[in-house]
C-alpha positions in Angstrom: -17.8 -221.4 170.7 -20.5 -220.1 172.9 -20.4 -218.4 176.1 -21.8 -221.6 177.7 -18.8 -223.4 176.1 -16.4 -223.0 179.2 -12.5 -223.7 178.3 -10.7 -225.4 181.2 -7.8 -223.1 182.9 -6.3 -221.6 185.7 -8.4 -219.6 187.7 -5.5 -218.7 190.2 -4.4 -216.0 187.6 -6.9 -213.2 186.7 -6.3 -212.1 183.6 -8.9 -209.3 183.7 -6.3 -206.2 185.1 -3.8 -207.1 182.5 -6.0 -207.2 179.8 -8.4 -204.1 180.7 -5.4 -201.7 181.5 -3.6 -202.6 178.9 -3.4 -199.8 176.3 -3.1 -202.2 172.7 -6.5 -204.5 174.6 -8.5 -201.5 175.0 -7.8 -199.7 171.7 -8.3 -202.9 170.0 -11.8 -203.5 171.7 -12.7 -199.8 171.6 -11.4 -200.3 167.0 -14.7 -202.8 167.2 -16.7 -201.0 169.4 -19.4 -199.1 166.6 -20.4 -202.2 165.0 -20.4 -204.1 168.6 -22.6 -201.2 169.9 -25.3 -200.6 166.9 -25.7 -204.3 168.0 -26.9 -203.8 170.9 -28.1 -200.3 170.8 -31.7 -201.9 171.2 -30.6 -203.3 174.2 -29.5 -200.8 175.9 -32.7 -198.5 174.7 -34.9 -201.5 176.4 -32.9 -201.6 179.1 -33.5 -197.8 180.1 -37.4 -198.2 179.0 -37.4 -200.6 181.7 -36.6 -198.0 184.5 -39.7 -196.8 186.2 -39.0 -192.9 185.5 -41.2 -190.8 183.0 -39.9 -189.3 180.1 -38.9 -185.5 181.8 -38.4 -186.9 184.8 -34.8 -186.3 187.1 -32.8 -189.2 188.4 -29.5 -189.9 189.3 -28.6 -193.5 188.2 -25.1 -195.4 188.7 -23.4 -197.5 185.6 -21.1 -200.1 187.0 -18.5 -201.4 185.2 -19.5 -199.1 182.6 -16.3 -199.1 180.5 -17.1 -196.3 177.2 -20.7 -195.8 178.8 -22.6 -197.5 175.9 -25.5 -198.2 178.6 -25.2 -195.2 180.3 -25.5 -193.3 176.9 -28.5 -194.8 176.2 -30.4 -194.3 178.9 -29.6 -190.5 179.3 -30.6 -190.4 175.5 -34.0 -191.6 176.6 -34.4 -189.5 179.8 -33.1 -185.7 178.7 -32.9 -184.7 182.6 -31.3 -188.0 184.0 -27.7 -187.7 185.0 -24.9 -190.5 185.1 -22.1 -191.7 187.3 -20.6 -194.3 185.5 -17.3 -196.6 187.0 -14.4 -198.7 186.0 -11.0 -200.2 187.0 -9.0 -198.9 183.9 -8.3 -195.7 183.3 -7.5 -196.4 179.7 -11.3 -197.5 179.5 -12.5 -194.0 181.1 -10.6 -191.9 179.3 -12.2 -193.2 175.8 -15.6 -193.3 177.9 -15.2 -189.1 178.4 -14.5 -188.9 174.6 -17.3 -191.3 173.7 -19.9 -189.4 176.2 -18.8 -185.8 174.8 -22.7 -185.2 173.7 -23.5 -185.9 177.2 -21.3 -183.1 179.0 -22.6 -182.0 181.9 -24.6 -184.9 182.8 -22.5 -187.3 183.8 -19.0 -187.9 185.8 -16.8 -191.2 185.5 -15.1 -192.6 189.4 -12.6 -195.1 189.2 -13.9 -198.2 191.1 -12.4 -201.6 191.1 -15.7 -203.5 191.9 -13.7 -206.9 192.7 -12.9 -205.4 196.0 -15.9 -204.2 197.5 -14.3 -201.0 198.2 -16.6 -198.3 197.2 -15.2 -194.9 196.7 -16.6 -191.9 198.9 -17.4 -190.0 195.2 -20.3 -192.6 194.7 -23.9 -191.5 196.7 -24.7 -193.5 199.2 -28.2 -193.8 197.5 -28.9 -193.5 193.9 -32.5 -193.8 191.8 -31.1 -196.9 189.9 -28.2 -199.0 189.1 -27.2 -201.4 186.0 -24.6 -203.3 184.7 -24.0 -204.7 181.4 -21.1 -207.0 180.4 -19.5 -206.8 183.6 -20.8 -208.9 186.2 -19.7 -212.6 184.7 -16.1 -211.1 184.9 -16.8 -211.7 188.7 -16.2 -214.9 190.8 -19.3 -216.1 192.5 -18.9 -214.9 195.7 -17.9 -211.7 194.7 -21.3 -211.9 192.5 -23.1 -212.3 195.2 -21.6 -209.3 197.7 -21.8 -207.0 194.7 -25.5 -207.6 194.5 -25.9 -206.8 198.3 -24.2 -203.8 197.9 -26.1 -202.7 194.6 -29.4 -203.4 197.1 -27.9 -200.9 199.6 -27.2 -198.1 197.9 -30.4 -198.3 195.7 -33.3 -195.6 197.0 -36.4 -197.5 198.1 -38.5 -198.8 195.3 -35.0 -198.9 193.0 -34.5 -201.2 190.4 -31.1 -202.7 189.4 -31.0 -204.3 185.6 -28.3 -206.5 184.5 -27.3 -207.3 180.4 -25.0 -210.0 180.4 -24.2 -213.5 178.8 -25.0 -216.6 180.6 -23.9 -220.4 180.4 -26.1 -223.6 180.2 -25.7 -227.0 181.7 -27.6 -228.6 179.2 -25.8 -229.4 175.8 -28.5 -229.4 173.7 -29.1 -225.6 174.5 -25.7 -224.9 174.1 -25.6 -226.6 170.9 -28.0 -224.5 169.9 -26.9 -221.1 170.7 -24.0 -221.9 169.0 -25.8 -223.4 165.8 -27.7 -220.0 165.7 -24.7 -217.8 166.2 -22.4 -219.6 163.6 -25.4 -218.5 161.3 -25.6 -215.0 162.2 -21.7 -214.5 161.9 -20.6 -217.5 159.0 -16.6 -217.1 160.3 -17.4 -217.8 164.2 -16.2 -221.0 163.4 -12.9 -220.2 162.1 -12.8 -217.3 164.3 -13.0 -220.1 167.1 -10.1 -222.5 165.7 -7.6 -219.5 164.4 -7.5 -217.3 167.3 -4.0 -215.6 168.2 -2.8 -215.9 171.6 -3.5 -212.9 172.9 -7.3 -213.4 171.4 -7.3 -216.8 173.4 -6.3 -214.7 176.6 -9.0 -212.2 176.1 -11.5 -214.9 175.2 -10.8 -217.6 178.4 -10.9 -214.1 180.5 -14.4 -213.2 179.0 -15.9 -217.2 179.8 -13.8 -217.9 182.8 -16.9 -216.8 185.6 -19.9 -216.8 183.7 -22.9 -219.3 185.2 -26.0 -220.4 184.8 -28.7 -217.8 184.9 -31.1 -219.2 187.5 -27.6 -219.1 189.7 -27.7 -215.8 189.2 -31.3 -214.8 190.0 -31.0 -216.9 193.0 -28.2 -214.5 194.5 -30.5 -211.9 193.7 -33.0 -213.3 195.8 -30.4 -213.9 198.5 -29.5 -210.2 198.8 -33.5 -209.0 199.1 -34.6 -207.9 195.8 -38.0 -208.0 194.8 -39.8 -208.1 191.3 -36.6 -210.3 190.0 -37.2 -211.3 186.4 -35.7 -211.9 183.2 -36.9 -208.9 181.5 -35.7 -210.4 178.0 -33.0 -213.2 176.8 -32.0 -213.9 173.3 -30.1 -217.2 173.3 -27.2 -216.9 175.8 -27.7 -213.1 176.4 -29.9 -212.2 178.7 -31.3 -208.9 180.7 -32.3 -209.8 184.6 -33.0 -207.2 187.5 -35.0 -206.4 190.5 -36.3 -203.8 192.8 -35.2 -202.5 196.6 -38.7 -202.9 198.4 -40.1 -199.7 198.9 
């Protein structure tokens, strides 16, 4: 099942805490993480390519959501004098993020920040060079989407750009159909994966799908909030990488 294949349930109870600070959940997504990672390694490179900084150039740029800093690790691989404050919710998730961003000591610090409640800690700057996310923001409800994306905006410098990697849903089945027709070829046990999935693989799954939208939703709350230059920098079938700059 694709990401645009939405499961009906309960959205009264987020699942998101109890799955994300849970020590077996993390240590069992952080057992898949290499192979999940080489994946999108490319992704992430792009991702950091499209930052407007030259090669030696210093910036300070902010990883929300970050969990093990896959992102931010690409990004300071392709900008040696960049430095990284990367948040989460879970501990559990930042303490494998410090081991996983060992290489990088010295340039970058973790803060604990539970973006569902618009909180933001006093360890954050009140302005940073740049800001993305990447498989975090469809584990928000739309309103809290589109406050997130306000706040992004004001803590950006002017002329910042914020990036986004996420999946995305579809309202029309025939695109759906196919995202999942090409997927099921590119892994041939999706299928069974899909129809033989324990219960607490269910829970993590209907936690993952339960706020994701369509992607022109999305770009539209950018456009809301007062970016500028919003694009989809690149898609591949439901994945996609969106953004936008604070007007100078």
């Amino acid at each position: 099942m694709t990401a645009g294949s939405l499961l009906p349930m309960d959205q009264s109870t987020d699942t998101n805490a109890a799955i994300w600070k849970s020590e077996e959940a993390v240590q069992n997504w952080t057992a898949t993480a290499d192979e999940r990672e080489r994946k999108r390694a490319a992704h992430w490179r792009f991702m950091g390519e499209l930052l407007p900084f030259g090669e030696q150039d210093a910036f300070t740029f902010l990883d929300l959501g970050a969990g093990t800093g896959a992102a931010a690790a690409g990004i300071l691989s392709l900008y040696p004098r960049s430095t990284a404050i990367l948040t989460d919710f879970s501990p559990q998730m930042m303490d494998e993020g410090q081991r996983e961003m060992e290489r990088f000591a010295g340039r970058f610090q973790y803060v604990e920040f539970d973006m569902l409640t618009g909180d933001w800690p006093a360890a954050i700057p009140a302005t940073v060079d740049a800001i993305v996310t990447s498989m975090c923001i469809h584990h928000m409800p739309d309103q809290r989407k589109q406050g997130l994306f306000a706040e992004i905006l004001a803590r950006l410098a002017p002329g910042g750009w914020y990036f986004n990697y996420d999946p995305v849903t579809t309202t029309d089945p025939v695109v759906e159909a196919t995202w999942e027709r090409v997927n099921d070829h590119d892994d041939p046990e999706a299928a069974s994966k899909r129809l033989h999935r324990t219960p607490q693989e269910q829970s993590r799954y209907q936690n993952h799908v339960r706020y994701m939208i369509p992607l022109e939703q999305q770009l539209g709350y950018l456009r809301s909030a007062g970016f500028h230059g919003i694009d989809v920098y690149w898609k591949q079938l439901e994945n996609v990488i969106y953004g936008g700059c604070r007007p100078a």
